[in-house]
N, C-alpha and C positions, 0 to 999 in steps of 0.2 A: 504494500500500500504506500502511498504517496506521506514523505515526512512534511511535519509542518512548516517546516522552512520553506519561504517562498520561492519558487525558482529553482527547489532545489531537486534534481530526479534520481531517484530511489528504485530500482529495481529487488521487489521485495521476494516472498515465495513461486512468484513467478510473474513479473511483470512489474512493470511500475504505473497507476492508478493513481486517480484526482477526479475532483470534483469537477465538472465541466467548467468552465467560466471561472476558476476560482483557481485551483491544485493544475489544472487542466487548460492549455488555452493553447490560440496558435502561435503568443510566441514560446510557450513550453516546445509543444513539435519542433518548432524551426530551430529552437536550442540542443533538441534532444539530438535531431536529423544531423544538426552542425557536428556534433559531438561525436555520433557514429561515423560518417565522413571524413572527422578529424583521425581517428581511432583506425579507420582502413590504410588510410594516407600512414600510417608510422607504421601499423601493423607489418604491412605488405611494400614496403616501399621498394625491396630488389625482388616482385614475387608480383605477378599479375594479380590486380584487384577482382575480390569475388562481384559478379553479377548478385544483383541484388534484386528479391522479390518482394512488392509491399502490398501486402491483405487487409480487408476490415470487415468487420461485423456491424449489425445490420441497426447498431444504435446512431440517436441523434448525432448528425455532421461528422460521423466515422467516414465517409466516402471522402470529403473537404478535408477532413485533418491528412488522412491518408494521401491525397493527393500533394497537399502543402509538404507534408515528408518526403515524399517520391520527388519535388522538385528541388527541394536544396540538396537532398544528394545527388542530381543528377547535376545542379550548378556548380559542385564536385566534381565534373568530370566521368560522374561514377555511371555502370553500365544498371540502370534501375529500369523493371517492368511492373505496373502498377494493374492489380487485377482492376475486373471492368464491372465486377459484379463484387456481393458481399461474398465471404468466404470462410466456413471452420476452419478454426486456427488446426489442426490437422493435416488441414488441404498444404497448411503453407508450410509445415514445417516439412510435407512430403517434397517440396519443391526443391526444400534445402539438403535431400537426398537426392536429388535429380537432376541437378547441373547447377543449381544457385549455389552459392556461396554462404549465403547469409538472406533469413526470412526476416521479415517485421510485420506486427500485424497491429492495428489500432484496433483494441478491443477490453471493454472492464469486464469481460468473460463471464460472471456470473452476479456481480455487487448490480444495486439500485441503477435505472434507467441515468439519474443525475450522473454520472461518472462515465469517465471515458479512461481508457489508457495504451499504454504501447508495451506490447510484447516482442522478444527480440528471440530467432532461433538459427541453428545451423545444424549443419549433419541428420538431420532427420528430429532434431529433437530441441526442447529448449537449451539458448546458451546457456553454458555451466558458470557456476559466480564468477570465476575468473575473468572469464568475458565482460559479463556483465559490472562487476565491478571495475573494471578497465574503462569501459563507455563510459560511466557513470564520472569518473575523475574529468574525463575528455569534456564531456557535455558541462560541469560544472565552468573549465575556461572557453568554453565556445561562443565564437562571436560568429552569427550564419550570415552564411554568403547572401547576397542581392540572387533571386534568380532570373530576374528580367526576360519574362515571356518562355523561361525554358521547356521545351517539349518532353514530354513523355509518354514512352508506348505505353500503349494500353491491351491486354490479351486476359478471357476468355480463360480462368484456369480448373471450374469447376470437372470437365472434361478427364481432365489426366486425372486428378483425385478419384472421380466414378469406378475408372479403368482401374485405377491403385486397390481401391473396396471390392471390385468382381474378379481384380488377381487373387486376393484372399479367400473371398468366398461369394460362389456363384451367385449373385442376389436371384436372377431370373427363373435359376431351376430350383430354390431353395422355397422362393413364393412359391411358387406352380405345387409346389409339396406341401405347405402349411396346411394341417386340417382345421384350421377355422383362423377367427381372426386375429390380429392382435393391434392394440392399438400405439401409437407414434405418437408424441405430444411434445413439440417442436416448440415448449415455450414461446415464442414470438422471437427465436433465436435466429442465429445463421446454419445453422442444420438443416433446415426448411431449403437452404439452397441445393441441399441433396435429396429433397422431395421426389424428381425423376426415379431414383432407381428403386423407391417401392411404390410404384405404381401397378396396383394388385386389388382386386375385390377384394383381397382378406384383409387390406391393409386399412387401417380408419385412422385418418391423421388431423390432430387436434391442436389449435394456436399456432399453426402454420405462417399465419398475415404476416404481415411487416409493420409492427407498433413499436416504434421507439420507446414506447411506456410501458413495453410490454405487460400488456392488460394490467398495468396495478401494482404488480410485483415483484420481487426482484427473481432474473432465470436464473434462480438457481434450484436444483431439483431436488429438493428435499421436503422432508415429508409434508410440512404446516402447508406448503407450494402446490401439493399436487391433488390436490382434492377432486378436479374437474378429470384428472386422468382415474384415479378410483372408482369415480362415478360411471365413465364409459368405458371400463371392463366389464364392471358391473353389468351395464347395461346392455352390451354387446354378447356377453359372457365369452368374454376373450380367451385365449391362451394366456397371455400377460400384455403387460403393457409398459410401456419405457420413457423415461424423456430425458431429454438430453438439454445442458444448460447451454447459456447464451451463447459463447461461442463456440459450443457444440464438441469438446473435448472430456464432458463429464457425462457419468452415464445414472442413470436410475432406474429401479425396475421395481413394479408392481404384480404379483403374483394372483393365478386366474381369479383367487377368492376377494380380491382386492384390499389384496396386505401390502404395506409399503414394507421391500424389503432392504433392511440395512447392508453398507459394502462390507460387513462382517460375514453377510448370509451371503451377497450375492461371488463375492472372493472363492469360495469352498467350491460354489456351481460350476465358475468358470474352470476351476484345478483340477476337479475330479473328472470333468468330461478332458480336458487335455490330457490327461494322466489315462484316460481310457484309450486313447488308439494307440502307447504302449510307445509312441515316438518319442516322449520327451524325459528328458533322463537330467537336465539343470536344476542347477538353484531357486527355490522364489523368493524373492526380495519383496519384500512390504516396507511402507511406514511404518513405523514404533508408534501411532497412532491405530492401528489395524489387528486384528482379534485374532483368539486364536485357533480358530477351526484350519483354519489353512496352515497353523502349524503342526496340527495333529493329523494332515493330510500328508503332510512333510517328512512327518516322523514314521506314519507306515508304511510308508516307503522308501524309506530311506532317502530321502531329497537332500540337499544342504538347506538351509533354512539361515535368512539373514533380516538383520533390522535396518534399515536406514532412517538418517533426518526427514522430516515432513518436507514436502516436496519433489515433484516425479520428477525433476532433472536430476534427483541423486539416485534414483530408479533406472532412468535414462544410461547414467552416466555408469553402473555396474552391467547393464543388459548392452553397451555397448564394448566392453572389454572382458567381461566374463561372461558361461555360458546359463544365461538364465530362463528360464524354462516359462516364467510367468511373474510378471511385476504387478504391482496395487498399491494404492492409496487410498486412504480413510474417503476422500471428499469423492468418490467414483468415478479415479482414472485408473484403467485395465489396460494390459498389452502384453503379447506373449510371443513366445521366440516367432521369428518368421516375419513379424510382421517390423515396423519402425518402431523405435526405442521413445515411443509418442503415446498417450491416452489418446482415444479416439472413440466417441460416443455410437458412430455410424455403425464403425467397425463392430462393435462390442455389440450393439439391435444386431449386425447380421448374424454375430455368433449364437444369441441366442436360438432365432428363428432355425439356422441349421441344427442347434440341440434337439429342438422339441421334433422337428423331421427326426434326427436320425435315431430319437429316443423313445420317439412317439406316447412321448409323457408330458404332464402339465408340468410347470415350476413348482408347484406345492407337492407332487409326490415325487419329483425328484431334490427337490430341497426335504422332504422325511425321510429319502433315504440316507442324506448328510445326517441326520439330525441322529438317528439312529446308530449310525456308524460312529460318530464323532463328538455326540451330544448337542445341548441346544445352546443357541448366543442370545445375550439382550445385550444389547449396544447400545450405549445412550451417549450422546455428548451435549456438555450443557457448558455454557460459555457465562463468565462473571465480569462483573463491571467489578476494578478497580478503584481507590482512592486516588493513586497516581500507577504512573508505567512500572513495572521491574525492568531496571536496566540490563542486570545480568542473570541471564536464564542458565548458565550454570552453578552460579554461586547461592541463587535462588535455592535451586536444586541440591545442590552440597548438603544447606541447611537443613532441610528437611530430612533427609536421610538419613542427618547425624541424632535426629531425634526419633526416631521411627523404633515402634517398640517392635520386639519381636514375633508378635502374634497379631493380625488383623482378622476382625470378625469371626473366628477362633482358628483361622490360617497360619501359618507358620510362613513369612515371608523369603523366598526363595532368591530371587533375584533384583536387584535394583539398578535402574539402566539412567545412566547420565545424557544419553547426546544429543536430546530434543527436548529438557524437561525434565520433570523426572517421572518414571512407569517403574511401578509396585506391582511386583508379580507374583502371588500366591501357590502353595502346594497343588492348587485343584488348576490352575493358568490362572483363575481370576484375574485380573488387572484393572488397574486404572492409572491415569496418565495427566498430569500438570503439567501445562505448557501455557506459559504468561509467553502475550504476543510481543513482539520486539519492538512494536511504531506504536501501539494505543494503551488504554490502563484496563488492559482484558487479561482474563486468564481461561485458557481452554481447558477443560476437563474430559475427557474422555474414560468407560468404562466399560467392562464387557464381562459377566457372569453368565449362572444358569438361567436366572429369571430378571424380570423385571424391578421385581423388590429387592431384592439384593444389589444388583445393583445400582438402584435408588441411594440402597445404603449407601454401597462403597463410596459413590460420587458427594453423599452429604458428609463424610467421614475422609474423606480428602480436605472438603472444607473447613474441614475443624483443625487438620493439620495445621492449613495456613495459615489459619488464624492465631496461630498460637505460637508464628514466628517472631 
């Protein structure tokens, strides 16, 4: 998210993000653009400069900020093509495995219609800090060039993305197989720009338009959000049903009985069907934010099993040097060997739809047979307002540790993990996870046991830790 210092850009867990008109404006773009520019110009200076792709999503004056970006780099010298149409940040980071150098997409991906921001990507996946932190020094001295009438191509990129989704999985013969329907709910996001390729009776696609307010509230696909998609499973009596957030890199899934189902539940679905055609033999990498059915899937079969920092470019950034079989994150980004080292919401709807063909089962009785094998999750995360910010979230984290008794809720504490916060791991997996955000005075809570009451508990039993720092 965007620091409060004016003028100042922040590239946070993924992106840097402002208020339109405020955090946000066009000379932030023309600062940020300069500063990228500046950043290729030292990067690459005995080394031909990367072509550059720049995408947006389908919020207020994204198509104008985008464009205003695409011309100061290109008054740069630089070799910039500006898509012609809105685009899932997916699409673009596919570009940056496909001959670009370097993506950027102007998109607040899933926060309130009021916010806009700039994402930055390469090699198929978001830039890693390093990068990012490098722009962010550059664009802090950047003074942007004049661009005076400079032209920029314009192409058409939703095409090769399509092609990229039907290399993975057939969408055409995968419809034609669905025994009934399931429904799409495209938030009012830029996923709707992938509308064309499920084009199918069985398909019912919901908040498709193009509303910069998208209807009201914020796309991001979580449960209070999806009421209207619950309703039309319900009402259709779906197979399930999905939605993907605003700029269409997050996934969601509602189950035939119209259960919102948490990326705890939906983690274990995707593993165990990978894990069924006997090909994949890697690592799964999750966030330390993320539960543990999928590491009790890990463990029967002997998987490696690893935690990363919140954030799928540290997901990316292990699936691009080691061999990882299946990456996740708490907030519902999916990706698994084969495909780009990218969440991709499109991608993750077609896998589903291929599940239920090749399994010829609903979500609910393929998620009881998780449930039965691996036992049950209740995932809660609940987020606290602050007095003021925690500056440091590992000394934060120290503290608490250093007081933590040895017995929780009559568990014997097994494990205590520093690299995101801190996550309390119990004899039975139980956990729960404090993680105070680095730019606001929040504190993320995350929990996951057998029931819903419990934990209730753990999460109000965290909060008593902190309180007693």
């Amino acid at each position: 998210m965007s620091s409060h210092q004016p003028n100042h850009v922040s590239f946070g867990t993924d992106g840097f993000r402002g208020i339109i008109a405020k955090d946000f404006t066009y000379d932030i773009v023309r600062k940020t653009a300069q500063g990228m520019a500046d950043y290729v110009a030292y990067k690459y200076m005995r080394t031909e400069k990367p072509t550059i792709a720049v995408g947006y999503d389908r919020r207020f004056m994204s198509d104008r900020f985008a464009r205003t970006l695409a011309e100061v780099l290109a008054a740069n010298g630089l070799n910039v093509t500006l898509s012609s149409t809105p685009l899932p940040t997916p699409a673009v980071s596919l570009l940056t495995a496909k001959g670009y150098g370097m993506g950027v997409v102007i998109t607040a991906s899933h926060n309130d219609h009021h916010y806009n921001g700039i994402k930055v990507k390469q090699n198929g996946r978001s830039a890693p800090p390093a990068v990012t932190a490098d722009i962010e020094n550059y664009v802090a001295k950047a003074v942007p060039m004049k661009t005076n009438g400079v032209q920029v191509p314009v192409k058409d990129f939703r095409p090769a993305y399509l092609d990229y989704l039907n290399s993975r999985i057939n969408a055409a013969k995968v419809l034609a197989k669905l025994s009934g329907p399931v429904v799409i709910d495209f938030m009012h996001g830029a996923g709707a720009e992938t509308a064309s390729l499920f084009n199918s009776k069985n398909i019912i696609k919901i908040r498709d338009s193009h509303d910069p307010l998208f209807g009201g509230m914020a796309p991001e696909p979580v449960e209070k959000n999806l009421q209207e998609l619950v309703a039309a499973v319900k009402k259709h009596k779906a197979l399930f049903g999905v939605a993907l957030d605003g700029d269409a890199d997050r996934f969601a899934l509602v189950s035939d009985k119209g259960v919102y189902m948490t990326p705890c539940q939906i983690a274990p679905l995707i593993l165990e069907h990978l894990l069924a055609t006997g090909k994949y033999k890697g690592k799964v990498a999750q966030a330390v934010s993320m539960g543990y059915l999928t590491k009790r899937i890990a463990r029967a079969v002997n998987l490696p099993f690893e935690e990363t920092l919140v954030g799928f470019k540290y997901i990316a950034e292990k699936m691009l040097n080691e061999d990882v079989t299946f990456g996740v994150e708490e907030s519902g980004g999916y990706t698994w060997k084969g495909n780009l080292p990218e969440r991709d919401g499109a991608l993750t709807t077609l896998f589903f739809m291929d599940m239920a063909v090749k399994t010829g089962k609903t979500v609910s009785e393929l998620y009881a047979g998780i449930e039965k094998k691996y036992g049950k999750s209740a995932f809660v995360r609940r987020d606290f307002k602050l007095e003021k910010a925690i500056p440091n979230k590992h000394s934060f984290a120290v503290k608490i540790k250093k007081k933590l008794p040895k017995i929780l809720l009559g568990h014997k504490i097994t494990e205590t993990n520093t690299i995101d916060g801190l996550k309390i791991v119990l004899d039975n997996d139980w956990w729960v996870l404090m993680r105070p955000s680095g730019t606001e005075p929040l504190l993320r809570t995350y929990a996951e046991t057998e029931t819903q009451e419990n934990t209730k508990k753990f999460l109000d039993l965290a909060f008593k830790l902190i309180d007693q720092k």
